[in-house]
C-alpha positions, 0 to 999 in steps of 0.5 A: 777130191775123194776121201777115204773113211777109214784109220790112216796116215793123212796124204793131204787136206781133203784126203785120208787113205789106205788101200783097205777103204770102203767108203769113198767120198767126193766133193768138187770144189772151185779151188780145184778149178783154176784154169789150168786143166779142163777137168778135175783131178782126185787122189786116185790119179784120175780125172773123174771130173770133165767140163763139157759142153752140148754139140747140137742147138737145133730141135724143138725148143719145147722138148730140148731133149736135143741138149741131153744127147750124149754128144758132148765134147770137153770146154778146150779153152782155158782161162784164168780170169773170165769175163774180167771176173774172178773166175777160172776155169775152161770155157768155150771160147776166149778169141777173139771174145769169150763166149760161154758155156764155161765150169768155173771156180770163184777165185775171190768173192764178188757179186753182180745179181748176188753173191758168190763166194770164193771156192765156190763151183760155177755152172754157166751155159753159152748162147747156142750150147748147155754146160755140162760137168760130167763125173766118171766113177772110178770103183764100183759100190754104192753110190749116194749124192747129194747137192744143189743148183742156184741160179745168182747172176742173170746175162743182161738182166733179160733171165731170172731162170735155169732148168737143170738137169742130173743124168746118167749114161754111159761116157760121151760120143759121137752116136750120142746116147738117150740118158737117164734123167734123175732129176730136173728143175728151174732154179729162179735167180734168188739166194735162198728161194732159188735153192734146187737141191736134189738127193740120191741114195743106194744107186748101184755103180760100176767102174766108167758110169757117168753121171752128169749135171746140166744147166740149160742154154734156153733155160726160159723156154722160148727161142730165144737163147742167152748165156752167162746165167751163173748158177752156184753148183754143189754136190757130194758123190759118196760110195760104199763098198767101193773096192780100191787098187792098191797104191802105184809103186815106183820100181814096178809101175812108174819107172818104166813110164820115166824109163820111155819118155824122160830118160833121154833128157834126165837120166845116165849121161844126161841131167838137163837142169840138174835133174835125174828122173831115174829113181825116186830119191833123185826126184826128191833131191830135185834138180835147179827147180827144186825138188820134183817129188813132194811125197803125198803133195800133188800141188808142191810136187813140180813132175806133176806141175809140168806133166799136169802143163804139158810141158813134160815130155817136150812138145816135139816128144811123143805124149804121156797117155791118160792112163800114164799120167794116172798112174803118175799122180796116182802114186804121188798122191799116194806117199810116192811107195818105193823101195827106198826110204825117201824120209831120209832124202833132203831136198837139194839145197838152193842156198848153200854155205857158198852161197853165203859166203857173198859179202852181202848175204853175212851180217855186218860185225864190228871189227877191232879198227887198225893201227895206223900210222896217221892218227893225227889226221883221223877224226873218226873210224872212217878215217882209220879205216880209209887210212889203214887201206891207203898207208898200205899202198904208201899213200895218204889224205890229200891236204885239207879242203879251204873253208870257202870250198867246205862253205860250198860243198857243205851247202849243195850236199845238205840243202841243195842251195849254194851259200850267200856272200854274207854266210860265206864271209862269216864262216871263214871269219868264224876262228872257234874250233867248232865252227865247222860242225855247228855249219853242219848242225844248223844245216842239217836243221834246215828246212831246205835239208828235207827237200834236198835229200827226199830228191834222192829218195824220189829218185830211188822209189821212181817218184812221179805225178803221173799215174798212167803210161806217159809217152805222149807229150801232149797229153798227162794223165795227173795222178791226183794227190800224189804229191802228198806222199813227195810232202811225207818224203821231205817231211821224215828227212826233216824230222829225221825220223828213223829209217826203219819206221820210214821203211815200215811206214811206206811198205804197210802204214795202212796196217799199222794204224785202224784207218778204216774204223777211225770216226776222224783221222789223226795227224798220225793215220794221215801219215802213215796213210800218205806213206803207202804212195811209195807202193803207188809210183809204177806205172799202170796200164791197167785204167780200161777193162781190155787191159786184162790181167797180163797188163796187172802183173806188168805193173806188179813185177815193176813194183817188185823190181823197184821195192828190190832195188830201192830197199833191198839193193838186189835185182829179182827180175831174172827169177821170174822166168826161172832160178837167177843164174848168178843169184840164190834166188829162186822162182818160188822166191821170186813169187813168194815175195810178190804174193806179200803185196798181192792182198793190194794188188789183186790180180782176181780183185783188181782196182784199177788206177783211178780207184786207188784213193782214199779222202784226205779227210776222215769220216766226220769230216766227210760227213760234214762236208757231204751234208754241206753240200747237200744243203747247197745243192738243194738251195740252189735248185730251189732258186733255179725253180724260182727263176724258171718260174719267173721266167714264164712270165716272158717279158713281164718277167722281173729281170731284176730279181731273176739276176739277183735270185742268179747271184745269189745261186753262183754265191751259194755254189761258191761255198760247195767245199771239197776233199783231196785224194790220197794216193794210198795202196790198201788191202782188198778181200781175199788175196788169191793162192799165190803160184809160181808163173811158169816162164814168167807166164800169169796164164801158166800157172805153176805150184802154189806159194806161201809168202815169204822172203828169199832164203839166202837172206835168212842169215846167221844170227851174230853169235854164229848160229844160224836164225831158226823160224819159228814155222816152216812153209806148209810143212816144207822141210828148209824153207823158213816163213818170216817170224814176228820182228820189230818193236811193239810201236808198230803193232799197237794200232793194227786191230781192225785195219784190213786184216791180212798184214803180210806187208808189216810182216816184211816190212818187219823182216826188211828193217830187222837186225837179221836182214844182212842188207837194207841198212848197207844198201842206204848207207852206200848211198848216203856215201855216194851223195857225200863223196860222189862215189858209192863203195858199191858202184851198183847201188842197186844191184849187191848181188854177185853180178853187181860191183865188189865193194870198195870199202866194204868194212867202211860200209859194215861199220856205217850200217851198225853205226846206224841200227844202233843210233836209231836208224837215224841218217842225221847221225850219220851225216854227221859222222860222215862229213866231220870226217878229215876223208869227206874235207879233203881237197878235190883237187889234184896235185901239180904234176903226176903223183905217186897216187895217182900213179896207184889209184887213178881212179881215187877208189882209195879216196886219197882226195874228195871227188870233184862232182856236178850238180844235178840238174835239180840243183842247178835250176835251183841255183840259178834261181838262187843267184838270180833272186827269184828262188819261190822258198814256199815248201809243199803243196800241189806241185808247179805246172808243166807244158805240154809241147809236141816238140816234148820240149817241156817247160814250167808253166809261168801263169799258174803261179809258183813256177820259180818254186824249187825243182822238187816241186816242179810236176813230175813226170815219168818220160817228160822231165823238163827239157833244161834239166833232162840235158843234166841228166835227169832220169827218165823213171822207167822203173826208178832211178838206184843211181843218175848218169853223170854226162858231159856233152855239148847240149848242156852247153847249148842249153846254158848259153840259150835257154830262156831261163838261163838268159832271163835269170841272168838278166834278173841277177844283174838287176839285182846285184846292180842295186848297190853295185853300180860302178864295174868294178864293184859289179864284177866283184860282187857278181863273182861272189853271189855266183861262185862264191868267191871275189876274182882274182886280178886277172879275171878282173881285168878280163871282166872289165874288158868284157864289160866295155865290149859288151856294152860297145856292142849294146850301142844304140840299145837303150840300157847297154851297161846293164845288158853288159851286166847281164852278160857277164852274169850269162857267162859266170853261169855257165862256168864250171865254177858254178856247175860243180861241187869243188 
């Protein structure tokens, strides 16, 4: 990159010119080596650098004067990452293995002999050809140069050396030319020793001389070649004197280039994506990609993104030729000189006041509630807003639900777990006027309410305890500790902590606390540790080397897939390509979110899978227990040295001591003690410059991005006025970088931790009050779980390609109902299920009615909807009834089986195995066989809402399944103790199954039922008891049982 010494208007980071400059100066540096061109560019509009290579491996080893023969050809493979290195740049070869020689620049610091750092140049010659970095002065005047070579990484431990070399000659070709050496050395593979600078001064230059900088392919002096010798490459290329060409100006050197090879396709009668490339204010404007002109900015200016690419003219066109694409770049970095006034163009607008208008992208506002005619039947704002829509149609709440079904329906929303005899009887015994919420109150304290409700959150995060890809049936690859972070879910619910923190705690609770520095870990930094696993359940490939990059940003466009559904009720995945077709959602949106996780996920500084875990003790702790175990292992191996010594004696040996010096071995290994793992996501050193992927492509890298959320929900503020930020995105007029949002609590503890803090950063934007969506998005599930139904049927999808909202005022109200009681679900829980809407009766009128008529669909919600249980819930109801419900909360999770048939089941000899499904082990396309029939979701990503199926499998599994049949035979035992006699078993089995007595018809059918089964059981040697079991089988399988009335 050039810079001119003189007084002028700044045109970018590294540059400072005007058409009057003297002196010159030029520093290659390895961020502009990124993989994307096999030379360098400056601000001239040429490419003075060219990464070459030797084309001769024959000749005297002695002399190697065949290297330096002038016969170079440029490296044609481009690479972004090599050699599973942060490296990027052009090298020899990449198919079907890379081979060297290759100029690289480091992408992220890392260190293998020695260190090299990001932005650093690297020099590495192959097994048959010397590198060769070449510069081409484009002015004449007297140069000066200075800089260094410094061999730091030796191929295979067999070097410690390079020769080098700094030539001058004319350009490369085929004849070859005999060059002039400037200077030559060996650079030994230290730091500091291994430093070879060199020095020139007052060289004489014209316009087209080359200077080149060769390390050597036989740098040890035998014939024996290697490769991959890294060597650290500096220089300074500075000229005085230098006469410059005035600047490019559009009308006279750039439209005509535009006017021959673009017009055809962006310009008069044709405009493809937007885009008009007949004058520079039209550039600027942009087209669906954004603006094509940055004036000055050659890196954000999308013409050069893909003329640079090679994508414009097409493929198919005739291609622009060197001196063109100069000219291009030339006249960009220049300020882009024309004769319009292009300060006064706005860039064309990806988000406009349409936009805007979408119900999701508007801020909830408190509206006046409306009159309605059925005040009596209304005991909160959700009725007077459900009952204003429905007396509009002339409709109104169905009758009240009774106090039995209220039992049942509040039992499975809130614990998961159906009602006792004896807590049903007592409610429908209680007559005090507030027996019904103190039943919601003590359930929503319950223990068993986290589990039930962290299972919808499971679902929606794609919780598993897998870590690698999981189709084959017979095999699993635990992600171990994993269940610590389902522990933390089902925690939070319980202690109804407030949503925002549980959101900020999940995207960055490793920045919010200083658990790197702590001597020991506190209940609190455990916590927020264990939180980051919400960032951890996506399946990654990524466990071997041959899984290159492709395969580490697979894994990270699923995670930004799942943190958009979850948190933010929006699909992204269609940006990744290019603009969203429906949505004002950008490419550089796209990526400029996924750069906030990219200082955890480092595509260039990759940890793999088996990587990502941190103690689950801290650092005194694991101190002592590393000390500990230390001191066992060096007495064991004393008393294995005693037994090997009494054993020369052969049989004279004392068999006596050598068995008790044996035990005593096996004792002390026994008190070895060990630490767990925490499945965490954590920072790593230097997040790479994040970039725009053309077509979605990691290998075609695009313009670089700042980290920053997806402007259309930077929303107006609820005075009206749109949110200022406080700073824009380099400079880049209209699109906002987030400001500091949310409370100091979070902010207090976050010295230390690993720098970076882009994640708290959009944690903070995603749970402030000016984000117009992350509140809706749970309260519309809160709501689907309540009434069956969500007000937006796409849970996770609020875009405009998504459902319409039902009830959107319903769900404003709820959202700031919820910010503004702390972001507590507890309160709304309660506001939701005291309301007369949620204790309707499910049940439809006799005959056809004038609702039904208007609203076959209950959108209106005119009657509660009937709803099944999920397959969870069902496991966990049958063991309930049946008596063999495990209540143990926590912990590593139940054991499954392993089947090719893929026909898993829960593991019986390992203990816990009647635990409840949330703690069975989960898998990620292997869900238990029983409950994968209901409708247990397959976790390609995560699951925003399950399918709700009916199907003759689930009958086949209520009647055969093993667990069915045995549970009904336990069920019968039980309820048999204290009812013998049939009649009284019949009763009692009615109401410890579906929660009320028989009527007298079902009694009578019973009793049949029993006599025949029994008949039928002759010569067995229990037939009433199996009868029993029968009638239990049968009750099991009603949809009495199945579903929530």
């Amino acid at each position: 990159m050039p810079r001119r010494f003189c007084l002028a208007a700044t045109l970018s980071l590294l540059m400072v010119s005007v058409v009057c400059g003297e002196t010159v100066s030029w520093k290659l540096t390895g961020s502009e080596i990124n993989g994307s061109a096999g030379s360098a560019a400056d601000d001239f509009g040429g490419t003075p650098w060219k990464f070459l290579r030797t084309t001769n491996s024959k000749g005297p080893v002695a002399s190697r004067t065949w290297i330096r023969d002038g016969k170079y050809v440029p490296l044609e493979q481009l690479s972004a990452r090599m050699f599973d290195l942060p490296l990027a740049g052009a090298i020899f070869q990449t198919k079907p293995t890379s081979k060297a020689p290759f100029v690289a620049g480091v992408q992220d610091s890392y260190t293998i002999d020695c260190t090299f750092k990001k932005g650093e140049v690297m020099l590495a010659p192959g097994p048959d050809h010397a590198v060769v970095l070449a510069w081409r002065s484009p002015v004449d005047g007297q140069l000066s140069m200075k800089g260094m070579f410094n061999n730091r990484q030796s191929c295979c431990g067999v070097n410690s050396q390079v020769n080098w070399y700094v030539e001058r000659g004319p350009a490369p070709n085929a004849n070859g030319f005999k060059p002039k050496t400037l200077a030559k050395g060996v650079s030994n593979l230290e730091v500091e020793k291994g430093i070879s600078p060199f020095e020139f001064n007052d060289l004489v230059v014209r316009e087209g001389d080359y200077f080149y900088f060769i390390v050597d392919a036989k740098a040890d002096g035998t014939g024996s070649p290697h490769h991959g010798d890294g060597t650290a490459f500096e220089v300074t290329i500075t000229i005085k004197g230098a006469k410059l060409p005035p600047p490019p100006t559009f009308e006279k050197d750039i439209a005509p280039i535009l006017a021959s090879y673009c017009h055809d396709c962006h310009g008069k009668d044709t405009k493809e994506a937007g885009l008009d490339l007949r004058t520079a204010s039209a550039m600027v404007y942009g087209g669906e990609s954004g603006s094509a002109l940055r004036p000055g900015d050659i890196d954000q200016s999308y013409l050069w993104a893909m003329i640079q690419s090679g994508e414009m003219p097409p493929e198919d066109s005739e291609p622009l030729s060197e001196k063109s694409k100069s000219l291009i770049r030339r006249w960009i970095a220049s300020g882009a000189p024309s004769n319009e006034d292009l300060s006064k163009i706005e860039p064309r607008k990806f988000v406009t006041d349409k936009d805007r208008e979408h119900w999701a992208f508007q801020l909830p506002r408190r509206q006046t509630l409306p009159t309605i005619e059925a005040n009596d039947l209304a005991n909160s704002p959700i009725d007077v807003l459900l009952l204003k829509r429905l007396e509009d149609k002339g409709l109104t709440f169905s009758r009240k639900a009774s106090k039995r079904a209220l039992i049942r329906r509040l039992f499975f929303d809130l614990v998961g777990l159906p009602p006792t005899q004896d807590e049903i009887e007592a409610f429908i015994t209680d007559e005090s006027p507030n027996a019904y919420e103190r039943l919601v109150d003590r359930l929503l304290a319950s223990p068993n309410y986290g589990e039930r409700w962290g299972r919808h959150w499971m679902d929606t995060v794609g919780y598993v305890d897998v870590r690698l890809y999981d189709g084959d049936a017979t095999t699993i690859y635990p992600n171990e500790g994993m269940w610590r972070y389902r522990d933390y879910i089902i925690q939070s619910f319980n202690a109804d902590n407030p949503y925002d923190l549980f959101i900020r705690e999940q995207l960055a609770g490793d920045e919010m606390v200083d658990w790197r520095n702590a001597k020991d870990w506190t209940p609190e930094i455990m916590e927020k540790v264990v939180a980051t696993g919400y960032l951890r359940n996506i399946e990654d490939h990524t466990s071997e080397a041959q899984y290159g990059i492709g395969r580490r940003y697979e894994m990270m466009f699923d995670l930004m897939s799942m943190v958009s559904t979850s948190l933010l009720g929006m699909t992204f995945e269609c940006a990744r390509c290019h603009n969203h077709k429906f949505d004002p959602i950008t490419q550089r949106d796209y990526y400029s979110l996924l750069s906030y996780f990219e200082t955890s996920y480092n595509a260039h500084n990759w940890l793999k899978p088996q990587q990502r875990w941190i103690p689950d003790v801290g650092p005194i702790a694991r101190a002592e227990i590393d000390r500990h175990n230390t001191e066992v292992d060096g007495n064991v191996k004393s008393l294995n040295a005693k037994i090997a010594e009494l054993q020369k004696a052969g049989d004279k040996a004392d068999k006596q001591q050598i068995e008790k010096l044996k035990a005593d071995a096996v004792r002390l290994q026994s008190t070895k003690r060990s630490y767990g793992k925490i499945q965490a996501l954590f920072n790593v050193d230097n997040p790479p410059v994040s970039r725009v992927f053309r077509r979605g492509d990691c290998h075609k890298l695009g313009i670089p991005v700042a980290h920053r959320v997806p402007e259309v929900l930077m929303v107006t503020r609820r005075t009206g006025t749109p949110a200022r930020p406080n700073e824009t995105n380099s400079g880049r007029a209209g699109v906002p970088v987030l400001r500091e949002v949310g409370s100091e609590a979070d902010r207090t503890s976050q010295a230390g931790s690993l720098r970076h803090g882009r994640r708290l950063e959009l944690a903070r934007w995603i749970t402030s009050r000016e984000n117009p969506i992350t509140a809706r998005v749970i309260m519309n599930r809160l709501w689907m779980h309540h009434f069956g139904k969500p007000i937006v049927a796409t849970p996770g999808n609020f875009g405009r390609q998504g459902a319409k909202p039902t009830h959107p005022e319903i769900l404003g109200w709820l959202a700031l109902e919820f910010q503004d009681h702390d972001w507590s679900l507890k309160h709304v829980h309660r506001l939701v299920l005291t309301s007369r809407a949620y204790q309707q009766s499910s049940r439809r009128p006799q005959g056809e009615s004038r609702a039904e008529q208007l609203d076959p669909d209950n959108q209106l919600l005119w009657r509660q909807n009937l709803r099944r249980l999920e397959s969870e819930i069902i496991r966990d109801s049958i063991l309930a009834v049946s008596g063999r419900l495990d209540r143990n909360s926590f912990g590593p999770p139940v054991s499954v089986s392993k089947p090719v048939s893929g026909l898993s089941m829960v593991e019986t000899n390992g203990g816990g195995h009647n635990r409840r499904s949330v703690y069975v082990f989960a898998r990620r396309v292997y869900p238990l066989k029983f409950m994968e029939i209901f409708d247990s979701p397959i976790m390609a990503v995560n699951c925003t809402r399950r399918m709700n199926s009916t199907n003759v499998l689930q009958s086949f599994a209520q009647l055969n399944s093993n667990f069915v049949v045995g549970a009904s035979r336990d069920a019968a035992q039980r309820i048999s103790q204290d009812n013998e006699k049939p009649v009284a078993f019949v009763d009692a089995a009615y109401r410890t199954i579906i929660g009320r007595g028989p009527s007298q018809d079902e009694q009578a059918a019973c009793l049949e039922f029993l006599v025949e089964q029994a008949a039928a059981y002759r010569g067995e040697a229990q037939p009433n008891e199996l009868a029993f079991a029968d009638l239990c089988h049968m009750l099991l399988c009603t949809n009495e049982f199945l579903y929530i009335e």
